[in-house]
PyMOL commands that place a pseudoatom at each C-alpha (Angstrom):
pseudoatom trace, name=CA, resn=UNK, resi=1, chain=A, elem=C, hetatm=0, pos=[-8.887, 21.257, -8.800]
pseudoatom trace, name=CA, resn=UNK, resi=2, chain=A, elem=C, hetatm=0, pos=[-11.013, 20.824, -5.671]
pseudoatom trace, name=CA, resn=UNK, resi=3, chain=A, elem=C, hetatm=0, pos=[-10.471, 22.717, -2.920]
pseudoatom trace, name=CA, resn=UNK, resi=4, chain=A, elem=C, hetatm=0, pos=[-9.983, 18.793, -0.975]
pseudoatom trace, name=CA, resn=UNK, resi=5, chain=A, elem=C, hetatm=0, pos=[-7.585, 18.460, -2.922]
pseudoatom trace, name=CA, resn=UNK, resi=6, chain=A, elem=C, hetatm=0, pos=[-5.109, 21.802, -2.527]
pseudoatom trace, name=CA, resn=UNK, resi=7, chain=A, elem=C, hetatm=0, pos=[-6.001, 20.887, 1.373]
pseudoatom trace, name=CA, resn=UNK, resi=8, chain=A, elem=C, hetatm=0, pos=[-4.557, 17.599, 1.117]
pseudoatom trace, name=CA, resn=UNK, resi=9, chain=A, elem=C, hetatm=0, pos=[-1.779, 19.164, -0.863]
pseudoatom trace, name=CA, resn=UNK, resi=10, chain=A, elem=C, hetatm=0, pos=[-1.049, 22.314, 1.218]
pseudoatom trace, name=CA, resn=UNK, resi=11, chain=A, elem=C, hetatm=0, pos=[-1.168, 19.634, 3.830]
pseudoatom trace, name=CA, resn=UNK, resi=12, chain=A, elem=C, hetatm=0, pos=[1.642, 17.551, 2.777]
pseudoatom trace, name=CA, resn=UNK, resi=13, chain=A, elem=C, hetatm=0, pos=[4.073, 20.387, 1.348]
pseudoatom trace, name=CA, resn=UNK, resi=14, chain=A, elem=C, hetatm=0, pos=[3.682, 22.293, 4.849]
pseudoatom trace, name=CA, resn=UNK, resi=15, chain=A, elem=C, hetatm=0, pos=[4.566, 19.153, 7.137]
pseudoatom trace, name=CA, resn=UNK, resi=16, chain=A, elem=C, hetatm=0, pos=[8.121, 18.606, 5.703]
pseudoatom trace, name=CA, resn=UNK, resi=17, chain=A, elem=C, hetatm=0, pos=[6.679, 15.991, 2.803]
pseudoatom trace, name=CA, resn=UNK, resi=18, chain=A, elem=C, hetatm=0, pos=[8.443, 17.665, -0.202]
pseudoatom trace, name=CA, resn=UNK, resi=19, chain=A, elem=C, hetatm=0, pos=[11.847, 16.230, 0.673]
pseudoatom trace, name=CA, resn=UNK, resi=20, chain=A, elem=C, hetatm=0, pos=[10.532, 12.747, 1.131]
pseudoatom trace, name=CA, resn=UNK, resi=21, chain=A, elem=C, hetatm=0, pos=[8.478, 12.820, -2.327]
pseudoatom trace, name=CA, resn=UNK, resi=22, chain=A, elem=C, hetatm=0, pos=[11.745, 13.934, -3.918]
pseudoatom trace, name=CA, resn=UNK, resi=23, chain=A, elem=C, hetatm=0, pos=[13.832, 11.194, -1.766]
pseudoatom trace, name=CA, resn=UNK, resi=24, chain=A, elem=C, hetatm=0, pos=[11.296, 8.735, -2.696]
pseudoatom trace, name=CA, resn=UNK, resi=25, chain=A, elem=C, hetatm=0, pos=[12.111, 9.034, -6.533]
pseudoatom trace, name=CA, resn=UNK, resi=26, chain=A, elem=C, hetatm=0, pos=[15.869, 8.003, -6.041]
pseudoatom trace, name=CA, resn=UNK, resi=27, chain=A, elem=C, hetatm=0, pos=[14.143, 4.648, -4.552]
pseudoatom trace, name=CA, resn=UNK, resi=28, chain=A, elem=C, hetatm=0, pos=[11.592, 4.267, -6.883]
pseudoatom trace, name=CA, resn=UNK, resi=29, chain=A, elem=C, hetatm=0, pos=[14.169, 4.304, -9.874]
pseudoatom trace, name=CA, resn=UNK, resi=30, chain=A, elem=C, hetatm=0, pos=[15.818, 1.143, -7.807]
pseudoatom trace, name=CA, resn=UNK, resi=31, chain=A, elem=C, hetatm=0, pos=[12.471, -0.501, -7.026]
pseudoatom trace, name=CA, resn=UNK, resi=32, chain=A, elem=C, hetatm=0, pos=[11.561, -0.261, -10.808]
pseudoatom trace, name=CA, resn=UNK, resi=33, chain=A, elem=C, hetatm=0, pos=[14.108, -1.972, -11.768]
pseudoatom trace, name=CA, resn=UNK, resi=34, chain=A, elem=C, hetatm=0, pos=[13.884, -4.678, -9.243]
pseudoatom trace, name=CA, resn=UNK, resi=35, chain=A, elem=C, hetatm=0, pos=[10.207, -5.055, -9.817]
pseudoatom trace, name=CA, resn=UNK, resi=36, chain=A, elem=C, hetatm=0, pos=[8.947, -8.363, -11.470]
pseudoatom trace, name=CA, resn=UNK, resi=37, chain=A, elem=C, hetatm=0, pos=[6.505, -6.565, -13.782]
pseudoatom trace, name=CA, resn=UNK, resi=38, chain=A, elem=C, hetatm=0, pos=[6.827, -4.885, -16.938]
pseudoatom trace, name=CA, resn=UNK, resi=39, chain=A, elem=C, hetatm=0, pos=[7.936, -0.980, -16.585]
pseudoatom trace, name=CA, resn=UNK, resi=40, chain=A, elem=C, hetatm=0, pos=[4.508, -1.176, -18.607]
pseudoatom trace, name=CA, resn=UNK, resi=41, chain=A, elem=C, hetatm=0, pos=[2.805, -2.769, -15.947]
pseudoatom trace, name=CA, resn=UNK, resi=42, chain=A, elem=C, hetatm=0, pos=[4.272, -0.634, -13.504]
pseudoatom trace, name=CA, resn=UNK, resi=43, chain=A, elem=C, hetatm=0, pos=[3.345, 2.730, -14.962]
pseudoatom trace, name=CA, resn=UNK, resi=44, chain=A, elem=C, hetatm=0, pos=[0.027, 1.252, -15.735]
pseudoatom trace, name=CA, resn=UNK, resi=45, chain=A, elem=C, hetatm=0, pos=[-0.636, 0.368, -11.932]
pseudoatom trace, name=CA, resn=UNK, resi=46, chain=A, elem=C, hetatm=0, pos=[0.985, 3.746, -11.028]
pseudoatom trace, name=CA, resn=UNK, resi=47, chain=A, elem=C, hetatm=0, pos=[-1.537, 5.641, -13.168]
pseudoatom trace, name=CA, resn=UNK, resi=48, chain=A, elem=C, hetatm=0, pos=[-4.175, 3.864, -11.944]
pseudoatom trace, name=CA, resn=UNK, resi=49, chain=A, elem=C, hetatm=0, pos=[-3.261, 4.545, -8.013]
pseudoatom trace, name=CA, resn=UNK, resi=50, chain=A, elem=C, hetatm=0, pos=[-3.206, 8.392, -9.124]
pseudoatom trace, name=CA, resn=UNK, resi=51, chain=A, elem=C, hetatm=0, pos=[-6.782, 7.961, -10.617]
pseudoatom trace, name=CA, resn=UNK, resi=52, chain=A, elem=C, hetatm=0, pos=[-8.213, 6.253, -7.714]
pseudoatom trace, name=CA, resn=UNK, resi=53, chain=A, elem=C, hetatm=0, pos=[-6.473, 8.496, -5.163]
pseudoatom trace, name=CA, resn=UNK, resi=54, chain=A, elem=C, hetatm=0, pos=[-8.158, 11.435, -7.233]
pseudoatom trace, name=CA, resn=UNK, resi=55, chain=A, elem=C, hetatm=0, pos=[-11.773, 10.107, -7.300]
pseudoatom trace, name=CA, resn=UNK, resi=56, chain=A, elem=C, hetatm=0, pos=[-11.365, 9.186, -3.587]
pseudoatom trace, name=CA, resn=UNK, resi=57, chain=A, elem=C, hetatm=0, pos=[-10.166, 13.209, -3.015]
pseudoatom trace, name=CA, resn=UNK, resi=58, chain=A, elem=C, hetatm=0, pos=[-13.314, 14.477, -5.882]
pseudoatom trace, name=CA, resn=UNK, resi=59, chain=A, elem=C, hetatm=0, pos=[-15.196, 12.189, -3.410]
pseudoatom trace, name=CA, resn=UNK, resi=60, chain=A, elem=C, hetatm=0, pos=[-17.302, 13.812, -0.520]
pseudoatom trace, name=CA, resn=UNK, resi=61, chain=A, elem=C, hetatm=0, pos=[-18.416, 10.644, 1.373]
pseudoatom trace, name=CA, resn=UNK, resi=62, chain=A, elem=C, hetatm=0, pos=[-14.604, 9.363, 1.697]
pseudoatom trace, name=CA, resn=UNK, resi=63, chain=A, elem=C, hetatm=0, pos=[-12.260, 10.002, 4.477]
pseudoatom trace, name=CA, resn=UNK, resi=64, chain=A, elem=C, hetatm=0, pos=[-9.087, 9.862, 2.119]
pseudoatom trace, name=CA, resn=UNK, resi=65, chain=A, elem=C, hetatm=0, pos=[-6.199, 10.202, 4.633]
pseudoatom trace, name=CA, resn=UNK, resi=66, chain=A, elem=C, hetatm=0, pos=[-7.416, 7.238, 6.374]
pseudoatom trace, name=CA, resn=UNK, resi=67, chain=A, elem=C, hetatm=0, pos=[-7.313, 4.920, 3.516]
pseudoatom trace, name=CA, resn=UNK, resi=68, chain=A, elem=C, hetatm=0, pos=[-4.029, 3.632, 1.097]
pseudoatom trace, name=CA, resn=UNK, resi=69, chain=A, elem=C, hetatm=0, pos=[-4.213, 1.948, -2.146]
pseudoatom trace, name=CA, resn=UNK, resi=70, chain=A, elem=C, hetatm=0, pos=[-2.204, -0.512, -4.121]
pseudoatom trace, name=CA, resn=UNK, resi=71, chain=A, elem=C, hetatm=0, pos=[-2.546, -1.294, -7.513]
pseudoatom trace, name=CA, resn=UNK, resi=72, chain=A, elem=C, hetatm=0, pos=[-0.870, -4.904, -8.686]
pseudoatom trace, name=CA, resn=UNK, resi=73, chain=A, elem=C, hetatm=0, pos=[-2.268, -5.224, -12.474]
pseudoatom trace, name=CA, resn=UNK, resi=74, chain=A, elem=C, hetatm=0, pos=[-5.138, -3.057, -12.225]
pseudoatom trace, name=CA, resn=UNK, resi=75, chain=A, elem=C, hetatm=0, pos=[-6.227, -5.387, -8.935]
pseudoatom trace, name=CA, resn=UNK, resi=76, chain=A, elem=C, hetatm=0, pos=[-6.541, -2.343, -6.241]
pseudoatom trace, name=CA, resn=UNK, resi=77, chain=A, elem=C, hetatm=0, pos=[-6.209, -2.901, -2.297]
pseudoatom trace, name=CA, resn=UNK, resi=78, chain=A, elem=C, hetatm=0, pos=[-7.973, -1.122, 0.046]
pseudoatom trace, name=CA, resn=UNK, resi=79, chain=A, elem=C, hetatm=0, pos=[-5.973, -0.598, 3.672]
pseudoatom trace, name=CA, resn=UNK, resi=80, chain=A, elem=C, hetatm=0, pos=[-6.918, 1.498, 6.453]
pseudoatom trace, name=CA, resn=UNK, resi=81, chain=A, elem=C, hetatm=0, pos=[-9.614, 2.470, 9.227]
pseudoatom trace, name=CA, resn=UNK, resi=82, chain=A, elem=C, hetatm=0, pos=[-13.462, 3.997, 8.313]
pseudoatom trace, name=CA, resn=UNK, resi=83, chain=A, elem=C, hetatm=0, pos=[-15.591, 4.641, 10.672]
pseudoatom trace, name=CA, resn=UNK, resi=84, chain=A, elem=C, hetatm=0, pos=[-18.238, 2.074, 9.678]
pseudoatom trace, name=CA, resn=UNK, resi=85, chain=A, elem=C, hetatm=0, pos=[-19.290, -0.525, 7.168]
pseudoatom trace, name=CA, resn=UNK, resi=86, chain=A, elem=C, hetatm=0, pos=[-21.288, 2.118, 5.280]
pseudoatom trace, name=CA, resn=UNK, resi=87, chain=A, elem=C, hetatm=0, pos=[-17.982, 4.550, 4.637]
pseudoatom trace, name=CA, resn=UNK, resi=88, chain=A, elem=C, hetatm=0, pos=[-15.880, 0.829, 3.316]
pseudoatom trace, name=CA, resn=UNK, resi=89, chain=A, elem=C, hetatm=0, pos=[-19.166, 0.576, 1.595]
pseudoatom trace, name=CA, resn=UNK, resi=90, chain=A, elem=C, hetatm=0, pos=[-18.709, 4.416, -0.268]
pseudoatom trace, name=CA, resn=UNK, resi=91, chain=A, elem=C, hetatm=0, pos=[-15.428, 4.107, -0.662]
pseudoatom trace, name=CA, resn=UNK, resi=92, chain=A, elem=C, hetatm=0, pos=[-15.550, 0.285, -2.666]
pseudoatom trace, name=CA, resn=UNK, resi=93, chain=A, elem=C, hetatm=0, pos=[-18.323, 1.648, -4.811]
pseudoatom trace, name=CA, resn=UNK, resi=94, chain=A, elem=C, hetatm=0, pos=[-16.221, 4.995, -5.725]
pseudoatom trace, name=CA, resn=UNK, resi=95, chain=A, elem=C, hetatm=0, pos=[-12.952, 2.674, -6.524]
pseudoatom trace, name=CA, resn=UNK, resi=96, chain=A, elem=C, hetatm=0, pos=[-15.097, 0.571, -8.493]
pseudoatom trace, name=CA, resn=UNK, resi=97, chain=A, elem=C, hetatm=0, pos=[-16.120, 3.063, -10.356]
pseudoatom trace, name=CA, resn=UNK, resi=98, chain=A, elem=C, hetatm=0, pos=[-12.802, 4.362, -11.110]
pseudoatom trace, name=CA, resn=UNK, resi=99, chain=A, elem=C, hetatm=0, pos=[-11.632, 3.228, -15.504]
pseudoatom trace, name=CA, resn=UNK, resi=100, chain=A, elem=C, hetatm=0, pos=[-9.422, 0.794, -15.470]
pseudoatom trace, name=CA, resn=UNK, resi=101, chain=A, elem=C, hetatm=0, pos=[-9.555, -1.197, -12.090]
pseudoatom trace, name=CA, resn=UNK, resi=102, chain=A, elem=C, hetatm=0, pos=[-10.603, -4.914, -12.714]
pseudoatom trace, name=CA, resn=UNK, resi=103, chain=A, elem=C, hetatm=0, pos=[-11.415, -5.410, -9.519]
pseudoatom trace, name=CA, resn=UNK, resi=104, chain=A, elem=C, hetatm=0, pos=[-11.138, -4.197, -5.846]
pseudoatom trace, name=CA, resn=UNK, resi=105, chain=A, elem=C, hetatm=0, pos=[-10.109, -5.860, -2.342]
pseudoatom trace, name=CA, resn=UNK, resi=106, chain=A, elem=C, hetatm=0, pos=[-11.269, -4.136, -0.043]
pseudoatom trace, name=CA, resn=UNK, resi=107, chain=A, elem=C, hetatm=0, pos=[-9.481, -4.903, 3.442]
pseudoatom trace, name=CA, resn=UNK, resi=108, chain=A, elem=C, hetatm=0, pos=[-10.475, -1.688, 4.962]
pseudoatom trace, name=CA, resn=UNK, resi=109, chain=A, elem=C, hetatm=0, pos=[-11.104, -2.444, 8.652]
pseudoatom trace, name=CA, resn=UNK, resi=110, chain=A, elem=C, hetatm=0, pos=[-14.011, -0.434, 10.704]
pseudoatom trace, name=CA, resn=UNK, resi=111, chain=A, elem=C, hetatm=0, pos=[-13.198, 1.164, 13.630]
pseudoatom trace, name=CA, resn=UNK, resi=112, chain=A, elem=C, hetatm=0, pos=[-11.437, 4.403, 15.126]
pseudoatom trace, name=CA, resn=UNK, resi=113, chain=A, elem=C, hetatm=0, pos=[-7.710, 4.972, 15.317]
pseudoatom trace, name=CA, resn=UNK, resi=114, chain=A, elem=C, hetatm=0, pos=[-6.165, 7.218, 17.705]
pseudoatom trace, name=CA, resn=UNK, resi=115, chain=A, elem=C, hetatm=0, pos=[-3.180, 8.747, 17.590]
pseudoatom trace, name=CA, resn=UNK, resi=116, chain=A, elem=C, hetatm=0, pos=[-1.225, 6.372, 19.591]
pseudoatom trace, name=CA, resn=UNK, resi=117, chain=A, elem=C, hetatm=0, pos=[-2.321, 3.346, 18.006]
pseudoatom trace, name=CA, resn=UNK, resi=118, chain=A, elem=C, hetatm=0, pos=[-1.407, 5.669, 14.295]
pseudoatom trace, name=CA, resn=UNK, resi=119, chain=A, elem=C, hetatm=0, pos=[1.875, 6.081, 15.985]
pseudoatom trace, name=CA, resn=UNK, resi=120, chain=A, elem=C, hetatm=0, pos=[2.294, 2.269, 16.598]
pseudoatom trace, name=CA, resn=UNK, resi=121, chain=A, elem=C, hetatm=0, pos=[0.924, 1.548, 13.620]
pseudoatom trace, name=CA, resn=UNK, resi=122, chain=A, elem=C, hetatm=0, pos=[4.273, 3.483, 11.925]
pseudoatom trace, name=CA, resn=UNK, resi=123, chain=A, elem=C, hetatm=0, pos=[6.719, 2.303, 14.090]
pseudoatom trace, name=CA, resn=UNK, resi=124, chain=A, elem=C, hetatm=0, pos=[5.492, -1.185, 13.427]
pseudoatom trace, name=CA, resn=UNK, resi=125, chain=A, elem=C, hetatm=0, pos=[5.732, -0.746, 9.535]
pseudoatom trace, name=CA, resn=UNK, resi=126, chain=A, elem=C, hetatm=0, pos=[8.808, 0.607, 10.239]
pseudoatom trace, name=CA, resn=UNK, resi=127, chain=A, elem=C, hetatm=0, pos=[9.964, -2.687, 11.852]
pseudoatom trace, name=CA, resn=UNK, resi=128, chain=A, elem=C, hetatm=0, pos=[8.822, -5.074, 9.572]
pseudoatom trace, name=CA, resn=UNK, resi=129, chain=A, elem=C, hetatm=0, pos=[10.559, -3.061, 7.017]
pseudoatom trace, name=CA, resn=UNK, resi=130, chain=A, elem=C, hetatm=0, pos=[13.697, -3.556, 8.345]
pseudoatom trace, name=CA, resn=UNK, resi=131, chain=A, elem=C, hetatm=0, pos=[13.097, -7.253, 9.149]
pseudoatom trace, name=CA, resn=UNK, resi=132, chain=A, elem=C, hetatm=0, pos=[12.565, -7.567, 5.661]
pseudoatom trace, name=CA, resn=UNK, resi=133, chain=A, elem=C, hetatm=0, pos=[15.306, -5.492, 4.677]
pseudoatom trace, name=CA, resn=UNK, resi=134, chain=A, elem=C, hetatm=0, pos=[17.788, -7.768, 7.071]
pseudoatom trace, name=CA, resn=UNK, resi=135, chain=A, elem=C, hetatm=0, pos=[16.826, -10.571, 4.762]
pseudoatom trace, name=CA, resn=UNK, resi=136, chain=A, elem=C, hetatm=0, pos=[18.969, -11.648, 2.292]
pseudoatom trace, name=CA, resn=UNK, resi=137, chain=A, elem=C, hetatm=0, pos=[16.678, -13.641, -0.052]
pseudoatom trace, name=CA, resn=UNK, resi=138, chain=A, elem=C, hetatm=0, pos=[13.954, -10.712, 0.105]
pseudoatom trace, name=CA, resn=UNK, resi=139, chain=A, elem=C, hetatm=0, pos=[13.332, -7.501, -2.266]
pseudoatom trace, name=CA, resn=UNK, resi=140, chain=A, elem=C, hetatm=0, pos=[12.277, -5.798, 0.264]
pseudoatom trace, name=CA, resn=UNK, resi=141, chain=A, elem=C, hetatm=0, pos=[12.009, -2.393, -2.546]
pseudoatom trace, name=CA, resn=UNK, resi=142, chain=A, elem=C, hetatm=0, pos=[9.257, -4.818, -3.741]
pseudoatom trace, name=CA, resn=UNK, resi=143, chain=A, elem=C, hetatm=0, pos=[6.886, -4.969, -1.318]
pseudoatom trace, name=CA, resn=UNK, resi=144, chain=A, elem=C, hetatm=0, pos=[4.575, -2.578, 0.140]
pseudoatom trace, name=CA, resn=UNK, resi=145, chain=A, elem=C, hetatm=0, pos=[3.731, -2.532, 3.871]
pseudoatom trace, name=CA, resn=UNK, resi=146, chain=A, elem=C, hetatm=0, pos=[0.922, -1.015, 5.375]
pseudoatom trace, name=CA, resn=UNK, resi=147, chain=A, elem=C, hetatm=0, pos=[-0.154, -1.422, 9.279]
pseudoatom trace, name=CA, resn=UNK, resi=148, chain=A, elem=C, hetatm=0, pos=[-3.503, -0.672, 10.839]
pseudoatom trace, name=CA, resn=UNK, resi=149, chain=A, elem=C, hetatm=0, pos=[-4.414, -1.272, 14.218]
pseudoatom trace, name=CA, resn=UNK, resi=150, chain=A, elem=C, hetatm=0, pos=[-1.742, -4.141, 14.458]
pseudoatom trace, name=CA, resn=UNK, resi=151, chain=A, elem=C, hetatm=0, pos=[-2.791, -5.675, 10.994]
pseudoatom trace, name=CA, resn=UNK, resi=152, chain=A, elem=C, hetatm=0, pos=[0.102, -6.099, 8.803]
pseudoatom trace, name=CA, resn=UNK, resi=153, chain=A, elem=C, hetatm=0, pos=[-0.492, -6.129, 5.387]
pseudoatom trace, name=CA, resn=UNK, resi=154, chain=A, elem=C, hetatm=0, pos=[2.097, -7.143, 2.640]
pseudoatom trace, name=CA, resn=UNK, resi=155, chain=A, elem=C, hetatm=0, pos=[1.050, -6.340, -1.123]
pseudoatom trace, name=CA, resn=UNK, resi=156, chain=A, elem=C, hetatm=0, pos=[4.002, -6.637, -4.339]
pseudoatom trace, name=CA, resn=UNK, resi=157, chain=A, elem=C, hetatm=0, pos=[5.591, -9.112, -6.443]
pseudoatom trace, name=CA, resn=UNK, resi=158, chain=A, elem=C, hetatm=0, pos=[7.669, -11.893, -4.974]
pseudoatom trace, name=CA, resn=UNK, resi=159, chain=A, elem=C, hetatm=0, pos=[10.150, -14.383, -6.991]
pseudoatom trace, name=CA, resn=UNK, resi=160, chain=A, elem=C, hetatm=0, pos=[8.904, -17.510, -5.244]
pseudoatom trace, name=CA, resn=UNK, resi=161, chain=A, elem=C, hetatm=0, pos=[6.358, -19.124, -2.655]
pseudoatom trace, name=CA, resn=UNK, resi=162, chain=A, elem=C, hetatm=0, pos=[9.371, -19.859, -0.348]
pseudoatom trace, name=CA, resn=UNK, resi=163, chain=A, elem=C, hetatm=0, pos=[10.164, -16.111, -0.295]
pseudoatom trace, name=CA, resn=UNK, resi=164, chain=A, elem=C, hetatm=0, pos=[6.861, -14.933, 0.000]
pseudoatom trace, name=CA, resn=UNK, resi=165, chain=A, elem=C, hetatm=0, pos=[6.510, -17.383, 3.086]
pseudoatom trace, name=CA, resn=UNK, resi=166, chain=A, elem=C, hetatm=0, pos=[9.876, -16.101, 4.449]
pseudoatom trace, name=CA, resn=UNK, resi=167, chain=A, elem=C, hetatm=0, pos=[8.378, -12.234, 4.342]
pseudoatom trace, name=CA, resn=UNK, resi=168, chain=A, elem=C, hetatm=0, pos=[4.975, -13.527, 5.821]
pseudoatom trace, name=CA, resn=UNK, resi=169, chain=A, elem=C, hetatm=0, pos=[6.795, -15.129, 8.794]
pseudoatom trace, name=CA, resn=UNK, resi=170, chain=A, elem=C, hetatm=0, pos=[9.155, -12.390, 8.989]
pseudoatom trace, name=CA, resn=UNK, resi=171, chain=A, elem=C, hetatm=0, pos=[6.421, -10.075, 10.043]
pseudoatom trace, name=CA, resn=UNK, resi=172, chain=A, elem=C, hetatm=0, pos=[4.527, -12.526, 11.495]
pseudoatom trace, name=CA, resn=UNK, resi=173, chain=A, elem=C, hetatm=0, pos=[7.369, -13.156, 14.399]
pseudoatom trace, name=CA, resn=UNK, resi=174, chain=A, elem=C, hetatm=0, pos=[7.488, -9.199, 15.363]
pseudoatom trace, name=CA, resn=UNK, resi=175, chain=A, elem=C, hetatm=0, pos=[5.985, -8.033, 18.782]
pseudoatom trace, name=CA, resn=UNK, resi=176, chain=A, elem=C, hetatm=0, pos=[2.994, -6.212, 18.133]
pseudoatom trace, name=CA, resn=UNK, resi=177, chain=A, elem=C, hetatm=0, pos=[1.837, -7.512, 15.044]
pseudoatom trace, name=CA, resn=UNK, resi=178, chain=A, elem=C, hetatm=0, pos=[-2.079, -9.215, 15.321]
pseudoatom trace, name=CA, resn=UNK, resi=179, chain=A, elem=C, hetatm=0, pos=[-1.831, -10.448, 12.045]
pseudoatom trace, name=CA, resn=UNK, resi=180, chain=A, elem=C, hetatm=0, pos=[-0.351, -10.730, 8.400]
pseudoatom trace, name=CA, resn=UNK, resi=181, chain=A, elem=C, hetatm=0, pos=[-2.643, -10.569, 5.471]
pseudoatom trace, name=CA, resn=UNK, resi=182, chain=A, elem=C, hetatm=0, pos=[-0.978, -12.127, 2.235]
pseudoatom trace, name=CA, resn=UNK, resi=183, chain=A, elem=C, hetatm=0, pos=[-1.757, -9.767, -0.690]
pseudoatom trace, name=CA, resn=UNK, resi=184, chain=A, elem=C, hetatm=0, pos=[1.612, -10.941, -2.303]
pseudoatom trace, name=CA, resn=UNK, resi=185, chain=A, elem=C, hetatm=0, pos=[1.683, -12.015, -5.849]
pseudoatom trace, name=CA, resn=UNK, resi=186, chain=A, elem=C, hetatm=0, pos=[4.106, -14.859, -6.790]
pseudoatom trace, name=CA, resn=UNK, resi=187, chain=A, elem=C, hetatm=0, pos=[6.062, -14.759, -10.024]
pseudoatom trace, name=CA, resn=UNK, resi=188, chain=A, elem=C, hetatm=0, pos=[8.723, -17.560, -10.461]
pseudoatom trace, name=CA, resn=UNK, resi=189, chain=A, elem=C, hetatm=0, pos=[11.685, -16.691, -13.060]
pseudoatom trace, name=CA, resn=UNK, resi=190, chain=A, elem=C, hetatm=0, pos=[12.283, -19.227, -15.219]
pseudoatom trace, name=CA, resn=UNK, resi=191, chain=A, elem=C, hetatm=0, pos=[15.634, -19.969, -15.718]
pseudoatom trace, name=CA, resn=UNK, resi=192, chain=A, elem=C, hetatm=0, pos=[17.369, -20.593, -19.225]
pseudoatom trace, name=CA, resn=UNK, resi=193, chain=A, elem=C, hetatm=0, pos=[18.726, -23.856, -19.149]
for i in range(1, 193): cmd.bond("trace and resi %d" % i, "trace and resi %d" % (i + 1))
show_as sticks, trace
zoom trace
């Protein structure tokens, strides 16, 4: 183990984080079972997330607490701030690299974040999280929202193209937010009939 990576761990255990990683396994028993994809799938895409987030630690060149990643069928998102085009540059290539991801988007956005705009950037995610809690049709458990400077980005499995339109203009409507990238995948259920 690298000493990046006890940091990073040390780090999260010693601001309050081991209560929320335990909380966060009640939920992610629910949002397994809501989740359109195979538990298969899911594990698969979990596994994956680990690797990457491990080569991205093992990785000297990559700021990691600036970046989150989503894996959707071995597809893996890129979200966050780097300081330049050379850094989204590194930390593509090192993804890439990674067994097992087919391919990479990389929506990593250049710039510098300060702590006010992080702190916006929460409370924001925090908002459209509730809008799309508030909605009935929406499994909210199933999608993942991340927020950089005002970007909103929505990444998971939806049921239909009218929900996934309903969570897009959900966010889209909330004070604050610049824009809404679609990383949603659409899987309709057939019905037995």
């Amino acid at each position: 183990m690298t000493l990046r990576l006890i940091a990073v761990c040390c780090l999260l255990f010693c601001a309050g984080c081991a209560p929320m990683v335990v909380g966060a396994g009640a939920t992610g028993a629910y949002k397994s079972a809501s989740d359109e994809r195979t538990f298969g799938n899911q594990v698969d895409d979990a596994t994956l997330t680990a690797r990457v987030n491990s080569a991205l630690v093992e990785s000297r060149d990559v700021p990691v607490l600036s970046i989150d990643v989503d894996t959707l069928e071995g597809v893996v998102t890129l979200t966050g701030i780097v300081a330049n085009k050379g850094v989204s540059i590194n930390v593509e290539k090192v993804v890439s690299g990674v067994k097992g991801v087919r391919s990479v988007k990389n929506l990593l956005q250049v710039g510098e974040s300060s702590f006010g705009q992080t702190v916006d950037d929460k409370m924001l995610g925090f908002k459209v999280k509730a809008e799309l809690i508030a909605a009935k049709d929406i499994y909210s458990l199933n999608i993942d929202v991340d927020v950089n400077q005002g970007v909103v980005t929505l990444s998971g499995v939806v049921e239909s193209l009218k929900i996934r339109d309903e969570a897009i203009r959900r966010a889209d409507s909330l004070v604050g937010v610049v824009r809404v990238v679609d990383n949603l995948v659409v899987r309709e259920v057939k019905t037995r009939g």
